[in-house]
C-alpha positions as CSV (number, residue, x, y, z in Angstrom):
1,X,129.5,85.2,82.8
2,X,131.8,82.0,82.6
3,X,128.8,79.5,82.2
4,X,127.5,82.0,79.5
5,X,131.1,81.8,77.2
6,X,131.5,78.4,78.3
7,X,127.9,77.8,76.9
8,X,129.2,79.7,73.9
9,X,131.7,77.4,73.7
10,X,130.1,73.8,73.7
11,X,127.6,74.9,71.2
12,X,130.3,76.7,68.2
13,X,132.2,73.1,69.3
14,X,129.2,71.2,68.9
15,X,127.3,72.4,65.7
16,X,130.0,73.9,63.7
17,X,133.5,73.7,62.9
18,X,134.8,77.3,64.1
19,X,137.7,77.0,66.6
20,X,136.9,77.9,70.0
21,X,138.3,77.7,73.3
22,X,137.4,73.9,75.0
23,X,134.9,74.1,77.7
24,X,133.5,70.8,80.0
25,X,130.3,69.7,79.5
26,X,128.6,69.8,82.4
27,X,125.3,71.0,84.0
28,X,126.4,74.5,84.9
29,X,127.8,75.1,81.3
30,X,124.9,73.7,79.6
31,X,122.2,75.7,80.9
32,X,122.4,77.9,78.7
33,X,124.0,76.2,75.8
34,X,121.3,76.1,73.4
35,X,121.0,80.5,73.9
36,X,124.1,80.6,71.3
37,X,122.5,78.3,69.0
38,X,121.4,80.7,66.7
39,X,124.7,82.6,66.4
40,X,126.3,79.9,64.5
41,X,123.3,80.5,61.5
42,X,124.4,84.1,61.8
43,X,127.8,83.3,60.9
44,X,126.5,81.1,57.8
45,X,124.5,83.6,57.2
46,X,126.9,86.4,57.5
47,X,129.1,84.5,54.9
48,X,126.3,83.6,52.0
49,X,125.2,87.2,52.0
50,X,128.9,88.6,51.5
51,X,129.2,85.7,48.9
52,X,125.7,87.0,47.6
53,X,127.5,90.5,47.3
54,X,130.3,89.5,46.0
55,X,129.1,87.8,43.2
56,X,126.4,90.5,42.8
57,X,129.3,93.6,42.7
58,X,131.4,90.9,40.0
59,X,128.4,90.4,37.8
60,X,130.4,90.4,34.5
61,X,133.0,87.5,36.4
62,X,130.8,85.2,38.9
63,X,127.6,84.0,37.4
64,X,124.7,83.2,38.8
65,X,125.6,79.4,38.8
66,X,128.7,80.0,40.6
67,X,126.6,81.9,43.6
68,X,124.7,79.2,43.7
69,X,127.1,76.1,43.8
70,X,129.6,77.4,45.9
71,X,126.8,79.0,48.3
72,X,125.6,75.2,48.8
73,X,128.4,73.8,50.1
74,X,129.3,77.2,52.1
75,X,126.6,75.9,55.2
76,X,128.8,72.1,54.9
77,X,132.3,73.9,55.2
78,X,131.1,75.8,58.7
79,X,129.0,73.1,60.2
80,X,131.4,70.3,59.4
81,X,127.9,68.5,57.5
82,X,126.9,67.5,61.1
83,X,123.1,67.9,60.0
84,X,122.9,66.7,56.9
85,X,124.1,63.2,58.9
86,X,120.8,63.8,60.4
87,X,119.0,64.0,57.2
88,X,120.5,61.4,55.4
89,X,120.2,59.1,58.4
90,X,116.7,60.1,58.9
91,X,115.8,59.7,55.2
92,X,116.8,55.8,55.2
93,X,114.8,55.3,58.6
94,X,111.6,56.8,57.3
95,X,112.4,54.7,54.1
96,X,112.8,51.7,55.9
97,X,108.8,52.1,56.8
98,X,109.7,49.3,59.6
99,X,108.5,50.1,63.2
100,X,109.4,52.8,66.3
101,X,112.4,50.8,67.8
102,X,113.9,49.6,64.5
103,X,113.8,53.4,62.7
104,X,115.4,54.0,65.7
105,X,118.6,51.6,65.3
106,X,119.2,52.8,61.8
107,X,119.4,56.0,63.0
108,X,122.4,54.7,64.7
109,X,123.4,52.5,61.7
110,X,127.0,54.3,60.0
111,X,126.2,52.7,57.0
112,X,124.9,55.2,54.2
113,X,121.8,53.4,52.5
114,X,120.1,53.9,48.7
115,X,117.5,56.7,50.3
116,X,120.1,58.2,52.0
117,X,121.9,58.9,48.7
118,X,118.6,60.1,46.5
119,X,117.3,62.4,49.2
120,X,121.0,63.8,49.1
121,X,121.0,64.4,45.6
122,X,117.2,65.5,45.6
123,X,118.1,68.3,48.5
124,X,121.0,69.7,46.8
125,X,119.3,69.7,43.4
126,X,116.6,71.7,44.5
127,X,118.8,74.0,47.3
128,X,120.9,74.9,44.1
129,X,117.9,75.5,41.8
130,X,116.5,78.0,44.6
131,X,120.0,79.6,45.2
132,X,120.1,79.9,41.4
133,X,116.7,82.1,41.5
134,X,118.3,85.2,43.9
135,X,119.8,88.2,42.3
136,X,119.1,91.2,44.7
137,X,120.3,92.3,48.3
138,X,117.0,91.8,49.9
139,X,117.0,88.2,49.0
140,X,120.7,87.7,50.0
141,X,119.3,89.4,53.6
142,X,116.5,86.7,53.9
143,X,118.9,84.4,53.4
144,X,120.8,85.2,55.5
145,X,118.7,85.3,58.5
146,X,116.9,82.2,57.2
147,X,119.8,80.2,59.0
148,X,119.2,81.9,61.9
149,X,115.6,80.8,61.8
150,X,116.0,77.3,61.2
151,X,118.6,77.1,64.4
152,X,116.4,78.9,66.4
153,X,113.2,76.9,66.1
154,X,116.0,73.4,65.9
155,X,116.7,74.7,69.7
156,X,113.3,75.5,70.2
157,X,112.3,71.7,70.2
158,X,115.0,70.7,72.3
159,X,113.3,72.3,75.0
160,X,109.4,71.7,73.8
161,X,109.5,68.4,72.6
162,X,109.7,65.0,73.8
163,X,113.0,63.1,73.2
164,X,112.5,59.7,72.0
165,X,115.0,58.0,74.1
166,X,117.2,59.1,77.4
167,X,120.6,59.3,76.0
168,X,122.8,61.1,73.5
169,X,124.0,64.4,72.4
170,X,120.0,65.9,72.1
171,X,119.1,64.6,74.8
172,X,122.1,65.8,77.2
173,X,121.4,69.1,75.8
174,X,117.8,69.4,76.6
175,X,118.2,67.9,80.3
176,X,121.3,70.0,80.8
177,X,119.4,73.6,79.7
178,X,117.9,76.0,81.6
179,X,114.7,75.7,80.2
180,X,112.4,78.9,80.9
181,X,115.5,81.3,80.1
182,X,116.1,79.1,76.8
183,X,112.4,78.8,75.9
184,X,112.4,82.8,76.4
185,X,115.8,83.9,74.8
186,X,114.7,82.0,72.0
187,X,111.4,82.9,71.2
188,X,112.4,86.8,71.7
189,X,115.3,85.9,68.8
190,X,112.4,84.1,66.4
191,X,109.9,87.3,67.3
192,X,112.7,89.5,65.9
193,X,113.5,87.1,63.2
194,X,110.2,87.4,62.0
195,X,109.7,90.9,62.3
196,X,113.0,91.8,60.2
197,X,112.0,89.4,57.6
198,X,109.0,91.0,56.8
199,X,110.8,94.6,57.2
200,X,113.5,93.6,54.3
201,X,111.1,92.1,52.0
202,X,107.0,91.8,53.0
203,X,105.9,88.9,50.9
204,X,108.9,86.3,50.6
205,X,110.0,87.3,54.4
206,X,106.5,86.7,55.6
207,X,106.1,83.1,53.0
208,X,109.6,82.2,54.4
209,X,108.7,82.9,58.2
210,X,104.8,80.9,57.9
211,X,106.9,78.0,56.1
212,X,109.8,77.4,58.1
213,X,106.5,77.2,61.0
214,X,104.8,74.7,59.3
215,X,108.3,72.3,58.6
216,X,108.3,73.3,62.6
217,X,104.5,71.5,62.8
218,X,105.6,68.8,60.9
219,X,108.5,67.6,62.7
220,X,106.7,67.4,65.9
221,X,104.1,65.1,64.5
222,X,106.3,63.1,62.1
223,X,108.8,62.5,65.2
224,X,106.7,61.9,67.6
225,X,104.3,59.2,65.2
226,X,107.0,58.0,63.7
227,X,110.2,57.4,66.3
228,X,108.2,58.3,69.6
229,X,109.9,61.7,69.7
230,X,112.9,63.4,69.0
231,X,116.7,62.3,68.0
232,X,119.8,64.4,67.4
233,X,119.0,62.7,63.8
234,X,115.7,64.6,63.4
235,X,116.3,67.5,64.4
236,X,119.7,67.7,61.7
237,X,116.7,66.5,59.3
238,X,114.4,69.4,60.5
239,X,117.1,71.9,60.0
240,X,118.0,70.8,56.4
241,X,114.3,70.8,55.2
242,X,113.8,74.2,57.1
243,X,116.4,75.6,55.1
244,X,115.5,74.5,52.0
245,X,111.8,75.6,52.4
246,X,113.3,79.1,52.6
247,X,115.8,78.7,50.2
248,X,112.5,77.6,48.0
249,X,110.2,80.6,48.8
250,X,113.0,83.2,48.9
251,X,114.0,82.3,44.9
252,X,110.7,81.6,44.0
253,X,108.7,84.6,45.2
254,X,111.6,86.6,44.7
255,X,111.6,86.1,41.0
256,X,108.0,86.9,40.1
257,X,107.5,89.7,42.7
């Protein structure tokens, strides 16, 4: 039960910015880590659908813009922003079009280049523009578990795919987990993901599910062509086009259906 709240532990202190009790990071509290992954895109989650009905209850005071700006930045204030450093990073390496080893050093590089900038003003253009689309409960719901989706497959590739070097934060996760309990705790959580989405709304929960697996497909091939694997950088890159492929199809579907 310790390793399990201490596991608890590292991954709130590691992806997000909750407060929670300090736990060492070693093998025995790492096993099973990646298990509690998820729970942080519940939180998110949790907090853009009360936003979502908040704004929906105060129709005559918060507009639809409002919804959608401040529900933007609501996934930056509870993860700190620590995977949209992924996707900016990964958006100047892939820019960069130079080979393996060097993508790999800029991934490392602090500096913020051009790319980095107009892929972060591309994402939150369109993440807005899909928020903007959403005016019913059922939506707010997919959203909702749409974060929990996009951490769930995230720690799914931690323990499927191959990391492209032997070091850093990813990389001590995925040696340090517990693999065949993570593999199965987290494919039981996307099963039921899945399943609710298409329970609250058939369509968009079953367009959301089929494309948040296909971003999924992608990432392994574009990692493993274009770095030799996986990086803490990709998978933060992963996540944010995840969630914006759901924030997409959500708005989209749910305004002509």
């Amino acid at each position: 039960m310790k390793s399990l709240l201490n596991g608890f532990c590292i991954a709130f202190s590691m992806y997000s910015k909750i407060p929670v009790p300090k736990a060492e990071w070693n093998q025995r509290n790492m096993k099973y880590a990646l298990c509690f992954f998820p729970v942080i895109g519940l939180v998110i989650g949790a907090f853009l659908w009360a936003w979502g009905e908040l704004c929906v209850s105060a129709a005559g005071e918060l507009g639809t813009m409002t919804f959608a700006l401040v529900g933007a930045v609501i996934p930056i204030i509870i993860t700190g922003g620590i995977h949209m450093d992924g996707f900016l990073d990964t958006a100047d390496a892939l820019h960069s079009y130079e080979k393996k080893e060097r993508k790999l050093e800029i991934l490392k590089d602090p500096h913020v280049g051009a790319f980095a900038v107009i892929a972060a003003i591309c994402y939150f253009l369109l993440y807005v523009a899909g928020l903007a689309l959403m005016r019913t409960r059922r939506q707010f719901l997919l959203l909702a578990l749409s974060f929990v989706i996009s951490r769930t497959l995230s720690g799914m590739s931690l323990v499927w795919f191959s990391a492209a070097k032997r070091e850093g934060t990813l990389y001590s996760f995925a040696s340090g987990a517990d693999r065949r309990t993570v593999r199965a705790a987290l494919v039981t959580i996307l099963a039921l993901c899945f399943v609710s989405a298409i329970l609250i709304y058939p369509v968009p929960g079953a367009a959301m599910s089929l494309a948040a697996m296909w971003v999924w497909t992608y990432y392994y091939y574009m990692s493993l062509k274009q770095f030799g694997g996986i990086t803490g950088d990709l998978a933060g890159y992963f996540l944010c086009l995840c969630e914006l492929s759901s924030v997409l199809v959500i708005g989209l579907l749910g305004k002509v259906m």
